[in-house]
C-alpha positions in Angstrom: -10.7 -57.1 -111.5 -9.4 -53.9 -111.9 -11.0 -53.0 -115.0 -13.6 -50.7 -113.3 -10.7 -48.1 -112.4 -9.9 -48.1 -115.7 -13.2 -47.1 -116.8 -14.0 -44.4 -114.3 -10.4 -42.7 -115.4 -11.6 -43.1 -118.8 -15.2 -41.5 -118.1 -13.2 -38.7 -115.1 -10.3 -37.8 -117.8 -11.7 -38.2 -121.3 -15.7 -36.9 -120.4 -15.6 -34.9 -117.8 -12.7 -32.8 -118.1 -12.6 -33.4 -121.8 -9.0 -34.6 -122.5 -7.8 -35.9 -125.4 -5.9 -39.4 -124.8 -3.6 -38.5 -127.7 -2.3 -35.5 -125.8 0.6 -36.0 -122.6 -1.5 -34.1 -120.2 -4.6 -36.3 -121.1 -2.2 -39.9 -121.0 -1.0 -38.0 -117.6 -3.9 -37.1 -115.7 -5.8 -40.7 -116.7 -2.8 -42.2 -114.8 -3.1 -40.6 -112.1 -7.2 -41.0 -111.6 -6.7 -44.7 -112.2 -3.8 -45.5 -110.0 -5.0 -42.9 -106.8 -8.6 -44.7 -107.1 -7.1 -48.3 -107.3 -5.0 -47.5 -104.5 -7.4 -46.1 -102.2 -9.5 -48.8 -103.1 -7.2 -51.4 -101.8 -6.2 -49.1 -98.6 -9.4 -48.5 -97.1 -10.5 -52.4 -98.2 -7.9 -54.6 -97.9 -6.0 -52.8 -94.9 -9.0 -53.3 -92.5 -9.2 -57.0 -93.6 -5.5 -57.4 -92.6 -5.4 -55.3 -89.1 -8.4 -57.9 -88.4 -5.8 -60.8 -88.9 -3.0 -58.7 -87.1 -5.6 -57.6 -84.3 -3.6 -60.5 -81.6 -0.1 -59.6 -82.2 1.3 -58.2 -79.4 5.0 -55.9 -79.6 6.3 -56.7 -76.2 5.9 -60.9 -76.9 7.3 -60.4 -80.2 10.4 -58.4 -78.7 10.7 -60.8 -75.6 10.5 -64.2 -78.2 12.8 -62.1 -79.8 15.5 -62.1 -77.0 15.1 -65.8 -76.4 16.6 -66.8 -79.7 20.3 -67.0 -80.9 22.0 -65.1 -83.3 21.1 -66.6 -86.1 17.4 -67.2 -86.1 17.4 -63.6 -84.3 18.2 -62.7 -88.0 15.4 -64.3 -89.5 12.6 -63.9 -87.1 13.9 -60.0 -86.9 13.6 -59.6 -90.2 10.5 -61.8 -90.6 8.5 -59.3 -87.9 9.4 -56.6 -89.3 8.5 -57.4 -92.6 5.0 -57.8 -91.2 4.4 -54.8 -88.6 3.8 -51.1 -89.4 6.2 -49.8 -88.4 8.8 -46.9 -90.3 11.5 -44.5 -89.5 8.9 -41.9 -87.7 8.8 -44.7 -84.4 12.4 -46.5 -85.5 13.4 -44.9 -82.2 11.2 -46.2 -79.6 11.1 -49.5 -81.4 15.2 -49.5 -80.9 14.7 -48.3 -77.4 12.1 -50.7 -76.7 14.2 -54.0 -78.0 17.7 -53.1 -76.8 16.0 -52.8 -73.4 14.8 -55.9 -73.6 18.4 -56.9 -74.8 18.1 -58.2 -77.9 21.7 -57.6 -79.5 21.8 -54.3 -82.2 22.2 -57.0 -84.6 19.0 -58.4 -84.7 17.0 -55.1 -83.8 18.6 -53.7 -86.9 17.5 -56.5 -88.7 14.1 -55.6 -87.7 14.2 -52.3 -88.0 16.2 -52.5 -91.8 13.0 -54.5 -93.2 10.2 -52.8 -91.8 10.2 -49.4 -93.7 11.1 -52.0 -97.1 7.7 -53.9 -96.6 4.8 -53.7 -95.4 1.5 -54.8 -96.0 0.7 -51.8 -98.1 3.6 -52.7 -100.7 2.2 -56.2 -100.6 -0.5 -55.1 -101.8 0.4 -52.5 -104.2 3.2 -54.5 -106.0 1.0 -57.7 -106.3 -1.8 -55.1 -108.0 0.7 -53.2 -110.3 3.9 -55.1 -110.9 2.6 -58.7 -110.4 3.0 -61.8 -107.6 6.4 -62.8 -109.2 8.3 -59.0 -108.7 6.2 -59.0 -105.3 7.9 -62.4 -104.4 11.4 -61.0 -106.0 11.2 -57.2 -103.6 9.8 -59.6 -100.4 13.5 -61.8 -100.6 15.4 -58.8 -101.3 14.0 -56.9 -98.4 14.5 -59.3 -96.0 18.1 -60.2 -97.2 19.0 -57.0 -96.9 17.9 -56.5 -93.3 19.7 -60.5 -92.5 22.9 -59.6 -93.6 22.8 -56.1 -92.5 21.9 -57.6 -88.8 24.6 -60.2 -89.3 27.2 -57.7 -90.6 26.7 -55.1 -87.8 27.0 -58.1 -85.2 30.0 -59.2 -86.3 31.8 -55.7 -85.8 30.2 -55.5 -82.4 28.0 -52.0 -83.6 26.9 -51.6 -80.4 30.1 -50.1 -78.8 28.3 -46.9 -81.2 25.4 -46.8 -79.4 24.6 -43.6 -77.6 25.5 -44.2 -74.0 22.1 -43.9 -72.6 21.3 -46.8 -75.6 23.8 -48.3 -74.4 23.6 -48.4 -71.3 19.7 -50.0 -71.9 21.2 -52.8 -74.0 23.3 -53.6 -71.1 20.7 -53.3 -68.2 18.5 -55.3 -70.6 21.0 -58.6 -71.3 20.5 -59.0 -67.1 16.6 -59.3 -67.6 14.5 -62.5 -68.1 12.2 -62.2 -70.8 8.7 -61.9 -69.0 5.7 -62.9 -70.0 3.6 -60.3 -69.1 1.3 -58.8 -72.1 0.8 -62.5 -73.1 -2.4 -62.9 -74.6 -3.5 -59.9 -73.8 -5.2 -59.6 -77.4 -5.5 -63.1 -78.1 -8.8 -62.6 -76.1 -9.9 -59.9 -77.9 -13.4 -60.4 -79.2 -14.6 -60.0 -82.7 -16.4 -56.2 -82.0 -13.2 -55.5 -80.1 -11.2 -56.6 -83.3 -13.2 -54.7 -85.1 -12.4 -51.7 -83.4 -8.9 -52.2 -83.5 -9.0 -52.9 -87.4 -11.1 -49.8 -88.2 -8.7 -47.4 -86.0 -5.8 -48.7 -87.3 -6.7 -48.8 -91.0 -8.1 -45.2 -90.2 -4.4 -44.1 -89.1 -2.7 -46.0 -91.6 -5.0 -44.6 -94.3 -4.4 -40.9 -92.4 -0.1 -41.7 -92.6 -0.1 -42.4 -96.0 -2.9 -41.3 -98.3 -0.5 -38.1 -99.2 2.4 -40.0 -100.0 0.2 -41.9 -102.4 -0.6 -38.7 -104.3 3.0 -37.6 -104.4 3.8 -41.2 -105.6 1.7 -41.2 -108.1 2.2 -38.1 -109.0 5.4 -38.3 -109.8 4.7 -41.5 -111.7 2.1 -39.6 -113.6 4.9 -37.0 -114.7 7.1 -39.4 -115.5 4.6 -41.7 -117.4 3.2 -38.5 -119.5 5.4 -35.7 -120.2 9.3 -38.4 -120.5 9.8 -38.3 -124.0 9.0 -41.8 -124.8 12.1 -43.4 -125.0 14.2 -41.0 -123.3 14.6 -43.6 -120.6 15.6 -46.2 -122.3 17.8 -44.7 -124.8 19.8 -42.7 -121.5 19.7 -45.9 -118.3 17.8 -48.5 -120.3 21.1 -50.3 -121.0 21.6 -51.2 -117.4 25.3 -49.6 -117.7 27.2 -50.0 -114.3 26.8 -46.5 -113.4 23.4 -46.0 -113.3 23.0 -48.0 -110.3 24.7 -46.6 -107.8 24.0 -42.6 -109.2 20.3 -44.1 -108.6 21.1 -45.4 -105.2 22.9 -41.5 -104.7 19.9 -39.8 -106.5 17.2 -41.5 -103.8 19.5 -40.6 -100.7 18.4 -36.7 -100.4 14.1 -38.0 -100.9 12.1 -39.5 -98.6 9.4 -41.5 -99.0 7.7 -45.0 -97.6 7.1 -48.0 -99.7 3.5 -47.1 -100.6 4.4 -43.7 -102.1 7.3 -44.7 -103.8 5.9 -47.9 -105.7 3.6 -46.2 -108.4 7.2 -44.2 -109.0 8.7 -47.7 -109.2 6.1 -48.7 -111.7 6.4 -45.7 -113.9 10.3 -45.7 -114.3 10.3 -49.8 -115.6 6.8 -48.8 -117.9 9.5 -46.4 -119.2 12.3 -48.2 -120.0 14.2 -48.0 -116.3 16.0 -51.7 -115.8 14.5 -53.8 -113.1 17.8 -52.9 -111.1 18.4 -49.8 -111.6 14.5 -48.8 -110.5 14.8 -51.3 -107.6 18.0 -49.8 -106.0 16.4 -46.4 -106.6 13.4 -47.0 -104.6 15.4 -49.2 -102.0 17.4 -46.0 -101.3 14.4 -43.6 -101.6 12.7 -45.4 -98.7 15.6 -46.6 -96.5 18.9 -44.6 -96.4 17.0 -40.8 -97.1 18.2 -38.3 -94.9 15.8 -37.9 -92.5 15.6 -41.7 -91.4 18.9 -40.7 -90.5 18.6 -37.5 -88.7 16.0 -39.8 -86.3 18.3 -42.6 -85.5 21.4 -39.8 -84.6 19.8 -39.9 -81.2 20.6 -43.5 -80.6 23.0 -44.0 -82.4 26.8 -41.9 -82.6 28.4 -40.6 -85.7 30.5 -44.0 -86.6 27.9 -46.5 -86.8 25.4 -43.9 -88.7 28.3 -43.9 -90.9 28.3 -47.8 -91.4 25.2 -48.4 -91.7 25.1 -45.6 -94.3 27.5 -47.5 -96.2 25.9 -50.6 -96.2 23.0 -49.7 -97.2 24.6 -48.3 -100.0 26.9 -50.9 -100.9 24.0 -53.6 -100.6 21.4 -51.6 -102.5 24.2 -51.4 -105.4 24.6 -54.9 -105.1 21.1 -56.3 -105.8 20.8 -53.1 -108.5 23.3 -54.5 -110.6 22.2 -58.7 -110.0 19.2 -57.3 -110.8 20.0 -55.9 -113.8 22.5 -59.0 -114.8 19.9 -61.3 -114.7 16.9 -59.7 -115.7 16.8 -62.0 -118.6 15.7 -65.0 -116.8 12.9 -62.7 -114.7 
């Protein structure tokens, strides 16, 4: 399916700009014409298709089902939503705004907001292209675990005495609200040039938010791929020792990136000898606890819980690292 990628880096690198495939740069720069093109490929194709499926969901229903659930299905369905809306840490504040005043407890809104930068449709698609359906299947679970437990956890020590008070203060205002109904199938309506319309702007605007990070992902990857001694992973992290996880999960923290630019990274590191782990809570970090995720959610949020959920983060992303890396075997 893919083969035709491979061909037109073959003709772009080897041809055209007359590379050798026996040198690094050559093995470098055919990487990175292959994995841009098959990428794009599946952004400007496969992201339309989906925005036409997504073209009826509405936020507001999804927030007000949301606060007509308990705790623990709250979890779930938080986690569930965001696994399959757009959205990241650019809009993680009106997103929090817009569910605590609707007063769903920080639990599940976290849960929400822990999974949606994690996966996305993009990733989906990505992983299943690269990595394969059963490591797609493995980072899904994962993602969503983390963003269950992490609700659950932050619940259970009542996180939102942290809130900012004007967040706060919404939370509270919100819990004496009915959940309304209004915004009800106001796209369920929408007909098909309508849908249309919707899928080509929002394909446009996902394609416009992350056709850089793409290069810089694969960029990266391409480095890594081409110019790492071969075996220099391997013989240095490829024996999953104990440590390597969590300086991975420390080494992601000062980055940034979403899950589409971070995944050809992802795939370079375990071509290279990285454990499934190790790379996992690398990328994990890289795309959910960086710094600037964190300078956003200051506004809501005060000092102490930024602090736990910091530390969660970290001590979850450790976690699956090293289960990861433990039973590896049987993957």
């Amino acid at each position: 399916m893919f083969a035709i990628f491979t061909q037109f880096a073959d003709w772009l690198t080897y041809t055209i700009l007359g590379l050798s495939p026996a040198t690094k740069l050559g093995d470098a720069v055919h990487f990175f014409i292959e994995d841009v093109t098959k990428i794009y490929a599946l952004l400007i194709v496969m992201i339309y298709v989906i925005a036409l499926l997504r073209a009826s969901l509405n936020v507001e229903q999804v927030r007000d089902y949301l606060a007509g659930k308990n705790r623990g299905i709250g979890y779930v369905l938080g986690s569930g939503f965001g696994a399959i809306t757009p959205f990241c840490s650019c809009s993680s504040i009106p997103v929090f705004l817009g569910f605590t005043s609707a007063g769903i407890p920080v639990g599940i809104t976290m849960s929400f907001l822990l999974t949606s930068p994690l996966i996305n449709e993009v990733a989906v698609l990505l992983l299943m292209s690269l990595l394969g359906w059963k490591f797609t299947v493995l980072y899904v679970v994962i993602g969503m675990a983390v963003g269950i437990l992490g609700g659950f956890f932050l619940d259970a020590i009542k996180a939102e005495r942290w809130l900012q008070s004007f967040a706060a203060k919404a939370l509270e205002q919100g819990k004496q609200k009915t959940p309304t109904t209004a915004g009800a199938g106001a796209s369920a309506g929408m007909a098909l040039s309508e849908r249309h319309q919707f899928a080509k702007t929002e394909s446009f605007e996902i394609f416009a938010r992350v056709w850089k990070w793409v290069i810089i992902g694969v960029g990266l990857g391409a480095a890594l791929h081409g110019f790492v001694p071969d075996g220099w992973i391997e013989q240095h992290l490829g024996d999953g020792q104990w440590w390597s996880v969590p300086a991975a999960v420390l080494l992601g923290i000062p980055l940034y990136s979403n899950a589409t630019g971070v995944i050809p990274v992802m795939e370079s590191l375990i071509v290279n000898g990285l454990p499934l782990g190790t790379t996992l809570a690398f990328c994990m970090s890289t795309v959910a606890a960086s710094f600037p995720e964190f300078i956003l959610l200051k506004q809501v949020m005060q000092w102490r819980l930024l602090a736990t959920l910091f530390g969660l983060l970290l001590v979850s992303f450790t976690t699956v690292g090293w289960l990861f890396n433990f039973f590896s075997i049987y993957l």
